[in-house]
N, C-alpha and C positions, 0 to 999 in steps of 0.2 A: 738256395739259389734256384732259380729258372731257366729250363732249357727249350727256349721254342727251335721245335724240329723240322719246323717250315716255314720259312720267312724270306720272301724277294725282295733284295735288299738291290740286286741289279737290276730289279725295274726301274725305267722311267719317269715312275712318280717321284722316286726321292730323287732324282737328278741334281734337283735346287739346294738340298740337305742332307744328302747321303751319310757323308762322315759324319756331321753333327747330330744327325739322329742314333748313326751306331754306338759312340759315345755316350749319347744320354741313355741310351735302352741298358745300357751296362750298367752304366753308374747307377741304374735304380733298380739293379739286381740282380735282370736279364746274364748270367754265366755264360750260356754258350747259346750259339744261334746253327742253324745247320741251312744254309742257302743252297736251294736246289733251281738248276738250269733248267732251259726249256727248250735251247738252241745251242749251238756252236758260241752266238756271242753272248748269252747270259750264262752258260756252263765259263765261259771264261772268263767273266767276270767275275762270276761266284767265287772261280780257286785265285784270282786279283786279291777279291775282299779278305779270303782264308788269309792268305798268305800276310796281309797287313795286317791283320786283329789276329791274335792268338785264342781269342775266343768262339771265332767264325768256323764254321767248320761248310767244305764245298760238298754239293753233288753233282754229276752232270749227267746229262742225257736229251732227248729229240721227245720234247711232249707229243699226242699225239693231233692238237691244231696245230702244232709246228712243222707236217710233215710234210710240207709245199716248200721248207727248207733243207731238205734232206737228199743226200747224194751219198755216191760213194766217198770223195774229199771230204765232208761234210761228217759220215761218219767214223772216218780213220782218224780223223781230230777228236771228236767224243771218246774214243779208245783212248787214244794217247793222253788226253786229261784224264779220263778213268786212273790211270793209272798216278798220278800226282798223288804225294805223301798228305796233303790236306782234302784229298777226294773222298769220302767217307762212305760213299752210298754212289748205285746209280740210279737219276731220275731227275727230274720227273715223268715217269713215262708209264705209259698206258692206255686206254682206250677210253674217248666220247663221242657218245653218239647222238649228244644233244645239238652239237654246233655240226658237225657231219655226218650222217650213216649214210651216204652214199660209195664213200674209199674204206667200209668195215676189213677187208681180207688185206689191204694196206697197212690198217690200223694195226691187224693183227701182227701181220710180219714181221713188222717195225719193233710191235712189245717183244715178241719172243726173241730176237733177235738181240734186246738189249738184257734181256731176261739172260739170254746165254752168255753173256758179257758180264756180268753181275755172279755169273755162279763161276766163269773161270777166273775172275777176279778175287773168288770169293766176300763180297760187297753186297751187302742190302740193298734191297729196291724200297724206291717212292713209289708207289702206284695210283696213279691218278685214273677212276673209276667213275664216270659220269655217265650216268643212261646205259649202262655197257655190263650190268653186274656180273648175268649167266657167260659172256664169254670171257671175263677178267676171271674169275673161277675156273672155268676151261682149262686156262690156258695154267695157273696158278696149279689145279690138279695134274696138267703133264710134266710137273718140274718140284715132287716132292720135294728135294733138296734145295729153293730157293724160297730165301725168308727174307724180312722187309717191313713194312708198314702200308695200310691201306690209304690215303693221307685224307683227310675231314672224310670219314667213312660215313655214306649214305646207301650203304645196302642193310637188307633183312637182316633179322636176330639172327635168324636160320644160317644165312652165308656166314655172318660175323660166326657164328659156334664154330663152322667147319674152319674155316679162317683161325681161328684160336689153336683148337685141336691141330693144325698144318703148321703151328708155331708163330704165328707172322701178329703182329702187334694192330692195333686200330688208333689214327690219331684223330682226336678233336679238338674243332674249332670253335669259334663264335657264334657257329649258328646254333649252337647247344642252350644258346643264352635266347634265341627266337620262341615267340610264342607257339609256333608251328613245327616244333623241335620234338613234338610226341615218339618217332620212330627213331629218333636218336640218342631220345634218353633213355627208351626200350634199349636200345642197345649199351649202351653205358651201365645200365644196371647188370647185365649178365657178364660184363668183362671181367676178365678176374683183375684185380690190383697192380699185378706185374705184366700186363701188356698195355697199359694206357699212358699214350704220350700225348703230349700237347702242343700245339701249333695255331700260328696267328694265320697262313695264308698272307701275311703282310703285301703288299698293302689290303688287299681286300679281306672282307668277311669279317668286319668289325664285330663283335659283340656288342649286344646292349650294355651299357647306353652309351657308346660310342659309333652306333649303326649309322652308316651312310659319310663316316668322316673317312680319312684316309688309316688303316690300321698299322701298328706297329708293337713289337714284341711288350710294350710295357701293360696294353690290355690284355694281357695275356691271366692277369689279377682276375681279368671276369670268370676266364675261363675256368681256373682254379675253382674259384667260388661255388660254380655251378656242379663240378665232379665233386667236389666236397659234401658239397648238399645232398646230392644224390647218394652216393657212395657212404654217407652217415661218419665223414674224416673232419679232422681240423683244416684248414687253409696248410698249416706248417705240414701236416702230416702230407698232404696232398703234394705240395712244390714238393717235397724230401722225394716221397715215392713216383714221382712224375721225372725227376732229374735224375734219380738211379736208373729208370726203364728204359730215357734215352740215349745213355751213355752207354747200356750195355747195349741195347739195340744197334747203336753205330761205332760199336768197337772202341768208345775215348776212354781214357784212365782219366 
């Protein structure tokens, strides 16, 4: 079975096909899905979807382009879904500084903030890390006791090592399957076995050669193929050891 550990199933792309896509992504393997919010209305949506699929698992949290949404009301509702029995993790959340570096000391408050919500939950983070490595690491070294996953991780070997040693998992995506993928199969190669999970980014970040369609957990098959490759596994061996890492990762029996 396959566990994609990040997949937005409450975006607006599937609008047209939502349920008929969750459906088929099951029925062709996909076991468990782990939908992680970005706002108050996709975190709600997510623990919606948990709640009707028993295979769905929610997370929620205030990504950090979402933060032109965020308030106090705004974040007493992320707490309070936090706390929902299908809420698995909080996140998406984290720092980029590719669409903003002008609100960085915002970006930051905002991560740690949910950072501390995560550890008295006791709940893994999604950390979403774009352009932002050295202060995602910062902030990740003031809070030895909180673990998580980096989600499609595009920092150095170097952070990935400290990252591993600090316990916290590394997931990949699609872009593993890109020609311009050098510094991420650098890093694939030094993960040990038991912190690699896998994730579509749904809809975006197709893998080859499904690039530039709209993505969904069932391409998750490239993904596989390419950790296999690298890592010198079977395909079976790869799904087996990918769907143990994320279940323990996010607390499921």
């Amino acid at each position: 079975m396959i566990f994609d550990t990040h997949a937005h199933y409450d975006s607006g792309a599937f609008n047209a096909d939502r349920y008929e896509t969750l459906e088929a992504v099951h029925a062709a393997g996909v076991g468990l899905i782990l939908d992680p919010g970005c706002d108050v209305r996709s975190s709600r949506m997510a623990i919606e979807l948990a709640e009707r699929y028993p295979f769905v698992y929610a997370a929620v949290g205030i990504h950090p382009e979402d933060m032109d949404k965020y308030d106090l009301e705004a974040y007493a509702e992320i707490c309070e879904l936090a706390r929902h029995p299908r809420c698995a993790a909080i996140g998406e959340v984290g720092l980029d500084y590719y669409w903003d570096a002008s609100h960085k000391e915002e970006q930051k408050a905002l991560f740690r903030q949910q950072v501390e919500l995560a550890i008295d939950l006791c709940k893994p983070i999604i950390v979403h890390d774009r352009e932002a490595h050295q202060d995602c690491l910062e902030i990740v070294r003031d809070y030895p006791e909180a673990r998580g996953v980096f989600h499609c991780y595009s920092g150095s070997a170097e952070m990935a090592q400290e990252l591993l040693k600090r316990g916290w998992f590394l997931g990949f995506d699609g872009p593993i399957t890109y020609k311009n993928a050098r510094k991420a199969l650098e890093v694939l190669e030094i993960c040990p076995l038991d912190r690699i999970v896998i994730e579509t980014d749904s809809p975006y970040l197709s893998p080859v050669p499904m690039r530039g369609k709209r993505n969904d957990s069932r391409n998750l098959r490239y993904v596989i193929e390419k950790i296999a490759e690298i890592k010198g596994l079977t395909v079976e061996e790869t799904e087996r050891l990918t769907w143990e890492n994320g279940k323990r990762l996010f607390g499921i029996d």
